[in-house]
KOLGUSE-648162 format. One record per residue: residue in three letters; x, y, z of N, C-alpha, C in turn. Coordinates in steps of 0.05 Angstrom, whole numbers. Layout:
<lovos>
[lovo "ALA",[X,Y,Z],[X,Y,Z],[X,Y,Z]],
...
</lovos>
This chain:
<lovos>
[lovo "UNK",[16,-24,0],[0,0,0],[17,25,0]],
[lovo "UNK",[1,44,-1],[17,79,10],[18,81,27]],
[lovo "UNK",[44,95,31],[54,110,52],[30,127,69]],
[lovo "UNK",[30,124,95],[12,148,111],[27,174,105]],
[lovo "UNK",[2,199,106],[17,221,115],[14,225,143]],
[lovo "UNK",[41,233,152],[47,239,186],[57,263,187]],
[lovo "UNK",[47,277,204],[45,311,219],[48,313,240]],
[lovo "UNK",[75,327,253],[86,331,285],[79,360,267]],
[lovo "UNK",[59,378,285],[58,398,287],[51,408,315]],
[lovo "UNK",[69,430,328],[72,442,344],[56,462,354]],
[lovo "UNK",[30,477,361],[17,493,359],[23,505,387]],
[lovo "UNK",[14,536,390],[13,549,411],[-4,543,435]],
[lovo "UNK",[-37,548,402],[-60,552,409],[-83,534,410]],
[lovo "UNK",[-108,527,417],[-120,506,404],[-136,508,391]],
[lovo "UNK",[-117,530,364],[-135,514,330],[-130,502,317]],
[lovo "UNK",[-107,489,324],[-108,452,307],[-125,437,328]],
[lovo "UNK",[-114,433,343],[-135,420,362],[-168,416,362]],
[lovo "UNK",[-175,446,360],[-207,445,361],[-213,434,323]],
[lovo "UNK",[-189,441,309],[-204,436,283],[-187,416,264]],
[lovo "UNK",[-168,391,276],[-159,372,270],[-168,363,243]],
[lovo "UNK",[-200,358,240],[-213,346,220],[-210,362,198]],
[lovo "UNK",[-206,386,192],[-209,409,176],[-175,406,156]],
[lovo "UNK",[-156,391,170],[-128,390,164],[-118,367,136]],
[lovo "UNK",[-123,365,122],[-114,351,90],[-139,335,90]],
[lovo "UNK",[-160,351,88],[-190,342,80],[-204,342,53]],
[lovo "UNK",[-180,359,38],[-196,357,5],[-207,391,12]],
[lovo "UNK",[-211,404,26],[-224,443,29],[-201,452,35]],
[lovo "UNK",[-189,482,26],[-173,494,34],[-178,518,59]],
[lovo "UNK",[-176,509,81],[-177,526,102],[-155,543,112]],
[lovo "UNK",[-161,574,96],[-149,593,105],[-121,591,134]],
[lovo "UNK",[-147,584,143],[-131,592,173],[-104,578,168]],
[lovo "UNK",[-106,541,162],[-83,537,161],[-66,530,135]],
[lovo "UNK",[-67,551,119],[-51,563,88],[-23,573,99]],
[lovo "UNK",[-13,552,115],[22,562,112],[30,542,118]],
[lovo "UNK",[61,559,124],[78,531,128],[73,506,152]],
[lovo "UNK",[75,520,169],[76,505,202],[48,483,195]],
[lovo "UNK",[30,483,172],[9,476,176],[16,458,141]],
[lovo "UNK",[38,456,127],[43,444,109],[17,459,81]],
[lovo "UNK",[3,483,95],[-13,488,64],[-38,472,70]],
[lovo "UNK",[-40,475,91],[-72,451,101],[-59,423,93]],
[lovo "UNK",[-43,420,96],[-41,382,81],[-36,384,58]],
[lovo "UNK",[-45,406,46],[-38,406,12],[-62,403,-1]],
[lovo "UNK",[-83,416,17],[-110,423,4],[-117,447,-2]],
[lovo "UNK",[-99,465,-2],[-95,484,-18],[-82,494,-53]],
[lovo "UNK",[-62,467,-57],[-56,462,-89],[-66,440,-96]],
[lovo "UNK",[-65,445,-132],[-70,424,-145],[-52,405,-142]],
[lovo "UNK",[-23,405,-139],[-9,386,-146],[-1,373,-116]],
[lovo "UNK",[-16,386,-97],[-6,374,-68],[-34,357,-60]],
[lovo "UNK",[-55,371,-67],[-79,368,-58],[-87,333,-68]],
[lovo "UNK",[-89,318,-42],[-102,286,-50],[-122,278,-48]],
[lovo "UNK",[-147,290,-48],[-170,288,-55],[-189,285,-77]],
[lovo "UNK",[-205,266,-89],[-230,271,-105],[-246,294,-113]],
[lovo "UNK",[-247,308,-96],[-255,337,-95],[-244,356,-91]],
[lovo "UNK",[-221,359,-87],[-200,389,-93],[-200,408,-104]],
[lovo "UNK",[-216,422,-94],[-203,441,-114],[-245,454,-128]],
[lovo "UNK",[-254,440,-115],[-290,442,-117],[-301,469,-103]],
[lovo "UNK",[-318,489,-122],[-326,512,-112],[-310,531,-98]],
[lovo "UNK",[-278,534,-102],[-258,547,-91],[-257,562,-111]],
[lovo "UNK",[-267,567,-136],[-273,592,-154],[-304,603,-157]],
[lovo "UNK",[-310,622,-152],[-332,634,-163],[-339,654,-188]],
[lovo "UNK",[-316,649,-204],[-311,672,-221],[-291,669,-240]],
[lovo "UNK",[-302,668,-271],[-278,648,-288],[-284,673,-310]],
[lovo "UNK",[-269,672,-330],[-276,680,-350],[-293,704,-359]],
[lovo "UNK",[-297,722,-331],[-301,745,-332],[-335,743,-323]],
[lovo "UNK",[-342,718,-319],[-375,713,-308],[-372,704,-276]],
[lovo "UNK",[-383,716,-269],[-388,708,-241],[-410,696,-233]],
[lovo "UNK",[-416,684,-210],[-442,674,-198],[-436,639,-214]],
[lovo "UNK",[-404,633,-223],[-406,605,-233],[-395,585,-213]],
[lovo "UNK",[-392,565,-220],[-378,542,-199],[-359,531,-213]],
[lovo "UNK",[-339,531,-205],[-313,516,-220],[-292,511,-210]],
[lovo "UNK",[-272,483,-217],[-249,470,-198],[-228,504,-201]],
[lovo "UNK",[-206,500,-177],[-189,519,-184],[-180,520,-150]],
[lovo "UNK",[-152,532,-155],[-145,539,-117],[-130,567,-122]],
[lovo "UNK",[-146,584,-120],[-140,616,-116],[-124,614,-96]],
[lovo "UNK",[-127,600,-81],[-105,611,-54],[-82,592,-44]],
[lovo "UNK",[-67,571,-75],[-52,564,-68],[-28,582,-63]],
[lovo "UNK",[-12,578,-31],[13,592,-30],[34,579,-21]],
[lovo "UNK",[33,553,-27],[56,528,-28],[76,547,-50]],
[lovo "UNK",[102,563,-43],[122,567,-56],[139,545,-71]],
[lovo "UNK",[129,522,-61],[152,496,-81],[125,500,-118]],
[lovo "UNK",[97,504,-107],[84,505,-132],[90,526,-149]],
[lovo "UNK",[90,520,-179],[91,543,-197],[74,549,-212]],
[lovo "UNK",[56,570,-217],[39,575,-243],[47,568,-271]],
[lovo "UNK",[34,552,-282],[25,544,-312],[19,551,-330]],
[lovo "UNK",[24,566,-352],[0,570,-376],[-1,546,-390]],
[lovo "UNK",[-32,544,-398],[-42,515,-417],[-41,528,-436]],
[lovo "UNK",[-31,534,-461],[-41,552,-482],[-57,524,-511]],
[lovo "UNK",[-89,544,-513],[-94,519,-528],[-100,535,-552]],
[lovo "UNK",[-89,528,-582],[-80,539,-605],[-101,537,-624]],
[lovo "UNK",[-115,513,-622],[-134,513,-637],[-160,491,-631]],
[lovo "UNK",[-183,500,-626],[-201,484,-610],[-225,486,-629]],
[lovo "UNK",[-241,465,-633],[-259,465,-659],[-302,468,-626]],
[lovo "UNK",[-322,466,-631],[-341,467,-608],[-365,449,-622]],
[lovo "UNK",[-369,437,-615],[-384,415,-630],[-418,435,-638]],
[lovo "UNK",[-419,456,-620],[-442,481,-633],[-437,501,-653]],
[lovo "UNK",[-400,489,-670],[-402,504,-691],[-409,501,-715]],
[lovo "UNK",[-423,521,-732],[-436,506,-754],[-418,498,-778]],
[lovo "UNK",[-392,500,-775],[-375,483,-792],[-373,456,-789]],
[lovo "UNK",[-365,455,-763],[-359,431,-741],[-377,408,-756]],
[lovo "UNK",[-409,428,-748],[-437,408,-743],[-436,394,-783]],
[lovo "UNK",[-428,414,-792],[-436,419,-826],[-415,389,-836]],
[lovo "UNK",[-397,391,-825],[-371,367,-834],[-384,345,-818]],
[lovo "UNK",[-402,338,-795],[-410,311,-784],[-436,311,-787]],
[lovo "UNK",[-454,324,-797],[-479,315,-796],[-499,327,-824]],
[lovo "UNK",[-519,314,-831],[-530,328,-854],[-543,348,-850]],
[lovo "UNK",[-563,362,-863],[-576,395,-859],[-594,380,-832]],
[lovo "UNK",[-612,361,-845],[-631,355,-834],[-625,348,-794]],
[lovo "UNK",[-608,330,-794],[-600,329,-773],[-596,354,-760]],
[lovo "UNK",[-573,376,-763],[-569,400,-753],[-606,411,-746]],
[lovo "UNK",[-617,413,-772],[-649,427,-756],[-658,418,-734]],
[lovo "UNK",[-655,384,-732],[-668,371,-711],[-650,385,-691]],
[lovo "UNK",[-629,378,-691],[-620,391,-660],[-620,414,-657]],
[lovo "UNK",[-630,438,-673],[-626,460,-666],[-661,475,-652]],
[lovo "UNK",[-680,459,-668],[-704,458,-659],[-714,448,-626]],
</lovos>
C-alpha cells in the first residue's frame, strides 16, 4: 500500500486541536494556508492536494462571469508550486456550424437546433 501522511505539528493555540478534522481534507482552510500547517495538508494546491474533490467551488468567477462554480485553488501559497499556462492553439465546439456541417447532414443540424 501507501505510505501514511504523518504531521508533528507544534501549535501554541487550540486551533489545530479544536479543528484537527479540517487539516488535509480535500477544502482549503485559510486559517491553516502556511507553512507550520504544510498548506492545510496540501488542500490548498493542485499538485499537493489528495482528494477527489480538490479544488470544488474554490472559484466563483472564471472568464469574466461570475455567480459560476468551477475546480481551481486561488489561494494556493505552497512556494515549491509554480503557475502554468495551458495555451490551447486551436479548438474546434461541436455548436459550430462548420464543425456540425462536416458531421452531420442539414436535416440532422435542424433537428437539433429545434
Amino acid at each position: 500500500g501507501a505510505p501514511l501522511d504523518l504531521y508533528f505539528i507544534k501549535f501554541p493555540n487550540k486551533t489545530l486541536e479544536n479543528n484537527c478534522s479540517s487539516l488535509d481534507d480535500g477544502v482549503c482552510n485559510i486559517v491553516f494556508n502556511t507553512y507550520d500547517y504544510q498548506y492545510d495538508g496540501g488542500d490548498c494546491c493542485s499538485g499537493t492536494c489528495s482528494h477527489s474533490y480538490c479544488g470544488i467551488e474554490a472559484v466563483t468567477e472564471g472568464f469574466g462571469m461570475a455567480n459560476i462554480t468551477v475546480m481551481g485553488f486561488p489561494k494556493c501559497e505552497d512556494p515549491s508550486m509554480v503557475p502554468i499556462t495551458i495555451f490551447l492553439g486551436n479548438f474546434t465546439s461541436d455548436h459550430d456550424p462548420a464543425y456540425l456541417a462536416q458531421r452531420f447532414t442539414p436535416e440532422a443540424i435542424a433537428a437539433y437546433e429545434s
